[in-house]
C-alpha positions in Angstrom: 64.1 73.9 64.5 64.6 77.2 62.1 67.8 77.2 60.5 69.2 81.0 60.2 73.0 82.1 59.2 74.1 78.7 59.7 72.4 78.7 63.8 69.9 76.4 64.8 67.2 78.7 66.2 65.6 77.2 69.8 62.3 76.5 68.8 60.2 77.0 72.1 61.5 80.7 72.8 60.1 83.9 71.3 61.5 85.3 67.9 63.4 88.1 69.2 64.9 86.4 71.9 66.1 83.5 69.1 67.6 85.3 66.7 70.0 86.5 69.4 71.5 83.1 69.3 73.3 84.5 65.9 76.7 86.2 66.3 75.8 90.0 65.6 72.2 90.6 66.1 71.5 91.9 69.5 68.1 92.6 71.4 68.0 96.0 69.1 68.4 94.5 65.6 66.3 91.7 66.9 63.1 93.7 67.4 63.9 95.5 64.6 64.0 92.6 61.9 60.6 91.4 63.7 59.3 95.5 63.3 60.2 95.2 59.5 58.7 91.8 58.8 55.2 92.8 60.9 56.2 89.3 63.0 54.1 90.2 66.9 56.7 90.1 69.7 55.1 87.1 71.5 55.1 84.7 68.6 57.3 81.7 69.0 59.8 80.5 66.7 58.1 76.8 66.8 54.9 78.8 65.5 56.4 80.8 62.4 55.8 79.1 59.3 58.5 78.4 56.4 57.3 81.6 54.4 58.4 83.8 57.4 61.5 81.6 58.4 62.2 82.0 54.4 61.6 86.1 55.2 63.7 86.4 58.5 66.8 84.4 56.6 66.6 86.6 53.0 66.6 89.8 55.1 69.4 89.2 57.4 71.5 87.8 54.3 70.5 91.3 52.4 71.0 94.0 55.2 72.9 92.5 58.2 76.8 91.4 58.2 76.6 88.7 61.0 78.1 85.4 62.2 81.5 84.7 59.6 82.3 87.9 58.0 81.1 89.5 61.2 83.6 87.5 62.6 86.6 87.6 60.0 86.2 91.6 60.1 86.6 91.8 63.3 89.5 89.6 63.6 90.8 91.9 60.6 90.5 95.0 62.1 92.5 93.6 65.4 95.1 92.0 63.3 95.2 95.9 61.6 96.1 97.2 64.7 98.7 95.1 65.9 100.1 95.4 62.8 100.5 99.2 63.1 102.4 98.8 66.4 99.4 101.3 67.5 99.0 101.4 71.6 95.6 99.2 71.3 97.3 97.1 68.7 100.1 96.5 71.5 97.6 96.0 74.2 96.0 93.1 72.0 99.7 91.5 71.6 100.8 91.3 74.7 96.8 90.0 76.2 96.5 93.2 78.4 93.2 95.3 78.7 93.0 97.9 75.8 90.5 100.2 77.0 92.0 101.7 79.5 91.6 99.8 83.1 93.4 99.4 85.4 96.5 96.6 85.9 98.1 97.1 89.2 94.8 95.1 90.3 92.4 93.1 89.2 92.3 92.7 84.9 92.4 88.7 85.7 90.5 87.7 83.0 92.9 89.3 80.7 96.0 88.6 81.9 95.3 85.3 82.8 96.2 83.4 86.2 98.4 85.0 88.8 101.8 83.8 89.3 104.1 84.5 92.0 107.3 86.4 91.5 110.4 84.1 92.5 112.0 85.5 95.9 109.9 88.3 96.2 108.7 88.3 100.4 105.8 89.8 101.0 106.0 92.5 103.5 104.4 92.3 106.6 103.1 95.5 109.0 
């Protein structure tokens, strides 16, 4: 099993599909770390030797920002906002959507479970 970024790599699946398993490199970066280091697109991760494992780990140190910092920065740049008192930075504190949909329905996953209003009836036609 490759070790990259501190992610165990699944060993039977192909190299770009693997090294989505790391926080921060998506199908796009993916293909392109294989483009750079001439790795085919239907080689397996099981079949890459330590040299190239050794290759794919030195260039995502060197040019990509992923799993921790990726992480920490993003977590900065939210704290940012709701320290600014910005709209987005409000939407973040109070757990509403913050781009922009819609509340009056749906936005579950956000807001979290529904819970009934005390003594409200519902009205009936």
């Amino acid at each position: 099993m490759a070790r990259i970024a501190g992610v165990n790599i699944p060993t039977n699946k192909r190299v770009t599909i693997g090294l989505r398993y790391i926080y921060g490199i998506g199908p796009t970066k993916a293909a392109e770390i294989c483009g750079k280091l001439n790795i085919p697109d239907e080689r397996r991760v099981n079949q890459l030797s330590d040299d190239e494992v050794l290759r794919i780990r030195e260039l995502i140190d060197r040019d990509y920002q992923v799993e921790g910092d990726l992480r920490r920065e993003v977590a900065m740049n939210i704290k940012r906002l709701m320290d600014l008192g910005c709209y987005r930075g409000l939407r973040h504190r109070r757990g509403l959507p913050v781009h922009g949909q819609r509340t009056h329905t749906n936005a579950r996953t956000r807001k979290g479970k529904a819970v009934p209003i005390a003594g409200k009836k519902k009205v009936t036609k």
